[in-house]
N, C-alpha and C positions, 0 to 999 in steps of 0.2 A: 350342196351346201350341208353343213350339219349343223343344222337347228337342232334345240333342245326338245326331245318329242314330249313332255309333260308341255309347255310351251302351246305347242303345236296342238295339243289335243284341248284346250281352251282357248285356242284363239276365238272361234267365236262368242263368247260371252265378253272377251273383250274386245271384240267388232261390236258390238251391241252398244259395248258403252261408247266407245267413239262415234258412234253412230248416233246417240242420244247427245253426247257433247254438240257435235256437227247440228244436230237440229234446234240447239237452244243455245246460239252462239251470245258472249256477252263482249263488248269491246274492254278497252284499256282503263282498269282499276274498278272495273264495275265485273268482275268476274267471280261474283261471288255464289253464284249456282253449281259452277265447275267447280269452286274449291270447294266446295260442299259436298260435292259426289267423290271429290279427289281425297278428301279428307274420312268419308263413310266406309271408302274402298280399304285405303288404308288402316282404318280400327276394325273392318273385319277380319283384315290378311293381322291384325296384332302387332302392326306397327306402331312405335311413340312418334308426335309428331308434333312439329313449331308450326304455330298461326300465326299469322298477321304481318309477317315483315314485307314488307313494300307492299303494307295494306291488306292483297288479299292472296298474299302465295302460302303454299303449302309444303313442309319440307318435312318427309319422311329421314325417319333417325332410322336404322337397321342396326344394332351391333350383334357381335358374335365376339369369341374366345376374349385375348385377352391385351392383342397387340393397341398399338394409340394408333396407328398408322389410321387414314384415313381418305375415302376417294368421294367428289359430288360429282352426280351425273345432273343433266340440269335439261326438263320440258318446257318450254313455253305454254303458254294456254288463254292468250288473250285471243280475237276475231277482231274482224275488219270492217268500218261501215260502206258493206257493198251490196246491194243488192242481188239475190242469189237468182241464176237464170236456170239454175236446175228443177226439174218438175217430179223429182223421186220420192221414194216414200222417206226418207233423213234428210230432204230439204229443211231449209231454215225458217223457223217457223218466228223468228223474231224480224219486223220489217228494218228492212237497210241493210242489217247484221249477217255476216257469212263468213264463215270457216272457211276464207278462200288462201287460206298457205300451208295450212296441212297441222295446224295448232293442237287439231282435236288430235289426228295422229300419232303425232309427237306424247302428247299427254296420256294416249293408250299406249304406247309401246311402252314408255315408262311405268305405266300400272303393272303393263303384263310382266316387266320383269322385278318390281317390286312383289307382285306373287309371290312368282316362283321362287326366289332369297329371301320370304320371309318364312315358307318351309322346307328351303333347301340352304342350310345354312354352311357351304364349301368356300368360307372365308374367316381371315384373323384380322379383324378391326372391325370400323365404324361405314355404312355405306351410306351417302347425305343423299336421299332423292328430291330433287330442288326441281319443285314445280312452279312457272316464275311466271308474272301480271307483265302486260303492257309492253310487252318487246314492240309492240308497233306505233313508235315512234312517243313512247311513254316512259324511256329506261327504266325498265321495270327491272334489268338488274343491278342498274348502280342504285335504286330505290331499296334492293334488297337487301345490298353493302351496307348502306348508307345504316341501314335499321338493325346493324347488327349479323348478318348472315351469317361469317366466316369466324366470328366469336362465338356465337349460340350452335355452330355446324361448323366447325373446323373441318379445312379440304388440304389436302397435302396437295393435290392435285381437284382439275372439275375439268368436266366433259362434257362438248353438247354436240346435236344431230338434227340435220333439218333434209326434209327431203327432197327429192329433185327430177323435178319431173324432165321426159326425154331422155333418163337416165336408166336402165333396167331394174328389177328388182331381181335385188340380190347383188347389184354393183353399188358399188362405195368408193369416195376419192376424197381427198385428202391430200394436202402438202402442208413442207414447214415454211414460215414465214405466213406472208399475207395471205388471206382466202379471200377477206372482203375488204369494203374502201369504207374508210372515212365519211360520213354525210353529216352534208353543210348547207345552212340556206343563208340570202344574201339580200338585202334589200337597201337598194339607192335610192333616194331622195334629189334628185334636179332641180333646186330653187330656180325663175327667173320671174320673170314680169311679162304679168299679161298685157294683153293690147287687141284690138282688133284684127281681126285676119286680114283684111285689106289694107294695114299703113304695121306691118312688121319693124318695121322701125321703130318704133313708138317702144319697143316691149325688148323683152329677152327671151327668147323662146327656147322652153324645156324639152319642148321632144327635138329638135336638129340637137340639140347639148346629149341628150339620150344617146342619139344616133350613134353619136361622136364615140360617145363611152362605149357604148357596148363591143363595135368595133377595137376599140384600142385594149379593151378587158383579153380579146382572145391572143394581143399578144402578150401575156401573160402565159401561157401556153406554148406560142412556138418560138419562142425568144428570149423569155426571163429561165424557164425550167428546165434541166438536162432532157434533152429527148428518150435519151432509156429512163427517166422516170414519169411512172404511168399518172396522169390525172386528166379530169374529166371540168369542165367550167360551161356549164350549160345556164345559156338567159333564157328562161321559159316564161318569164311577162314581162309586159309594158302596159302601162297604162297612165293614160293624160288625155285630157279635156272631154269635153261633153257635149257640144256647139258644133259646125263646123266650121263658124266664121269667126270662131273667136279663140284666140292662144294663149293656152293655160297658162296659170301662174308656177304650175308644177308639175314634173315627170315619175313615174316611180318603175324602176327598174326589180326583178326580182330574180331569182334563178338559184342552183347549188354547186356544189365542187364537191367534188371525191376525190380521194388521195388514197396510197397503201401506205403512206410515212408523214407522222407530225413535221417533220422538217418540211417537208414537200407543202405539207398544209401551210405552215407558218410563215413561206414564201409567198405562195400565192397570197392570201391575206393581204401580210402587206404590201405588197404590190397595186394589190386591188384597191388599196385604202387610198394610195399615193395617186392613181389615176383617177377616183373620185376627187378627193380633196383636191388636185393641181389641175389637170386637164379642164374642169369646167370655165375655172376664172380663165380661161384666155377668151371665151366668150361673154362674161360677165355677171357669169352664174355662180353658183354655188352649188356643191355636191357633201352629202353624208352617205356614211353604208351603216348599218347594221348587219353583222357579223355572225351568225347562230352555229355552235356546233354543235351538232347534235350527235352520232356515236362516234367514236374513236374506229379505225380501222381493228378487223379479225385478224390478230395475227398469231399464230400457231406458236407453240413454243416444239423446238427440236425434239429433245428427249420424248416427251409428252407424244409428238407426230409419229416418230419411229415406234413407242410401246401401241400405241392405238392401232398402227399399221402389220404390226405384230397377230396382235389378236384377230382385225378382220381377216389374213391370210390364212387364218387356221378356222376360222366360220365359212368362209365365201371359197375361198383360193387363190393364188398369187395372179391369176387372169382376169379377176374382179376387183381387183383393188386400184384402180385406177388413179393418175396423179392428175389431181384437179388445176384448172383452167381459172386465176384468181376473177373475178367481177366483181364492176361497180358497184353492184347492191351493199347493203350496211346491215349490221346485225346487233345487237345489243349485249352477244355475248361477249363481245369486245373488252365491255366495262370487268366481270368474272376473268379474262384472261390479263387484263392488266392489276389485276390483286391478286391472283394465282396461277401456276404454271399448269395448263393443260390443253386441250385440240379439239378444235371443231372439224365435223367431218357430214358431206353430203351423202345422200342415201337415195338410193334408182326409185324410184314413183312411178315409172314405167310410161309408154306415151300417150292413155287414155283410153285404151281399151275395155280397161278392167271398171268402166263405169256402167251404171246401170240405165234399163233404157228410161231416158225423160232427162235424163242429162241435156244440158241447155247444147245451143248450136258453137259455142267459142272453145277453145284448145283446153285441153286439161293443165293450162300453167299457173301457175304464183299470180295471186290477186286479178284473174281470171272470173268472170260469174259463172262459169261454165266448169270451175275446177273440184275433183274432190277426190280426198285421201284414198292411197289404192290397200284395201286391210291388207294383200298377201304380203304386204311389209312389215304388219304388226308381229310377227315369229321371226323375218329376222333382225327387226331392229333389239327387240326384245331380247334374241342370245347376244346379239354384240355388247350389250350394256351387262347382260348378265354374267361373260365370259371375260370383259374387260372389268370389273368388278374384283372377280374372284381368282383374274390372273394378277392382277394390282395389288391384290390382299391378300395373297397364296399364303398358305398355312406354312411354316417352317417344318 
């Protein structure tokens, strides 16, 4: 690999702050300890820097010479409420609260290479370092948009990096088009009439109407949607009545959908609407859904995948550059790539090894209480951002 050895020879003081992040985890929009530290780091490295958009993100300015040309790279930095099953010395010292997807990570590699570019200035523009609230399930960057981001921080382009664990360190993967899926949650309503569990007749009964639905919801899936396109319709509750001898007046269905394409989304939907609303009354019922989307699918812009793909082959090498395998998961950068062209790209986390001992008994994965950020990532996340930067903003 060729890391940047300045980099490299301060990695650990930026393991320390990851390390301090990971032990004082805050969730979604209450992050304001981290951008505290994000923000102190920043004015000692002599960065100018934007407060408050989507509440509590931090977005480091970098210019140099004289070009307008402009790149954002973009950390997460919100935590999860999970409780941590790790017993080390950077356990989470806030209860529920845990750095269990690699946030604090994310938010040091981006310090370390914010360092190193703001005393190694081998670029001609503007570099936006966009440290963003509430990616977990709090759009915190359509919150950012929304407040102005890409007017106060103009990006020609934005870039973001999550890690991955089972992945090695030092591999990276990447494709154009989808990475991640759309996430959607669903919730049906089964009107009927109570009654007695003994004289059924008397009533209209919500959970046999449930039944009905949820079964006919999954031909939405193998019947309404072309088979080569990917989506996901999973019912993950039911709930109705409280007795055993007695049959609710109401059923409530709940569950989500993933898609890699709004069309695909905007089929299913209605579809889903039409077998609420019509299918109940054959029984006597009545059905409503509530609809929620929550992020828009990852989808890669080309240009943007190929220059990204560029630079890690000259960091890592063309045998670590691996083309990524798109999953259902959802990601919030979604919102940043549909206002600007650029690529999201995964990073090896390795498979757990690299933990220390008192690490809990469960796998080192994504929203895991047993997971935790692997630092020999922090040097190379740190050149990829700093090499894609400076290859983005190459001096003429």
């Amino acid at each position: 690999m060729n890391l940047i050895d300045h980099i490299v020879e301060f990695q650990h003081e930026i393991r320390d702050i990851r390390r301090d992040i990971h032990a004082h985890p805050e969730l979604r929009y209450e992050e304001t300890r981290t951008a505290d530290l994000i923000a102190a780091k920043l004015e000692q490295w002599g960065i100018p820097m934007i407060r408050g958009l989507g509440r509590t993100g931090v977005v480091g300015v970098l210019r140099n010479g004289q070009s307008g040309r402009s790149i954002g790279l973009r950390a997460d930095i919100d935590a999860l409420p999970i409780q941590e099953g790790n017993e080390f010395a950077h356990r989470s010292r806030n209860h529920g609260r845990m750095h269990a997807c690699g946030h604090d990570g994310h938010t040091a590699m981006l310090l370390a290479a914010a360092r190193y570019l703001s005393r190694h200035r081998d670029f001609d523009g503007t570099v936006n370092l966009i440290f963003q609230p509430a990616e977990e399930g709090g759009a915190g960057a359509q919150r950012m948009i929304d407040d102005g981001l890409f007017e106060q921080a103009p990006c020609d382009a934005v870039f973001g990096m999550h890690n991955w664990p089972g992945m090695k360190v030092g591999q990276f993967a990447l494709r154009a088009g989808p990475m991640l899926a759309s996430s959607n949650e669903f919730t049906i309503t089964i009107s009927g009439k109570g009654a007695h569990a003994a004289m059924p007749h008397n009533g209209i009964d919500p959970v046999l109407v449930a039944t009905h639905v949820v079964q006919a919801l999954q031909s939405v899936i193998t019947r309404n949607k072309k088979p080569i396109d990917s989506a996901v319709l999973s019912v993950t509750q039911i709930h109705a009545g409280d007795a055993f001898n007695v049959i609710p007046e109401s059923a409530t269905i709940n569950g989500t959908v993933r898609t890699f394409t709004i069309e695909v989304l905007d089929l299913i939907e209605q579809r889903m609407r039409k077998i609420v609303e019509q299918l109940p009354q054959a029984f006597d019922a009545a059905g409503t859904m509530r609809f929620l989307r929550n992020y828009p699918p990852t989808i890669n812009h080309s240009r943007e995948t190929d220059f990204a793909r560029s630079v890690l082959v000259d960091v890592v090498g063309t045998a670590n550059v691996l083309e990524f395998e798109p999953t259902m998961g959802s990601e919030d950068f979604s919102y940043m790539l549909l206002a600007r062209p650029g690529c999201y790209i995964a990073a090896g986390n390795g498979d757990g090894v690299h933990r220390e001992s008192g690490h809990g008994t469960g796998p080192c994965e994504l929203h895991n209480p047993s997971y935790d950020f692997n630092d020999d990532l922090i040097p190379v996340g740190a050149t990829y951002w700093v090499r894609l930067a400076e290859k983005y903003l190459a001096k003429a």
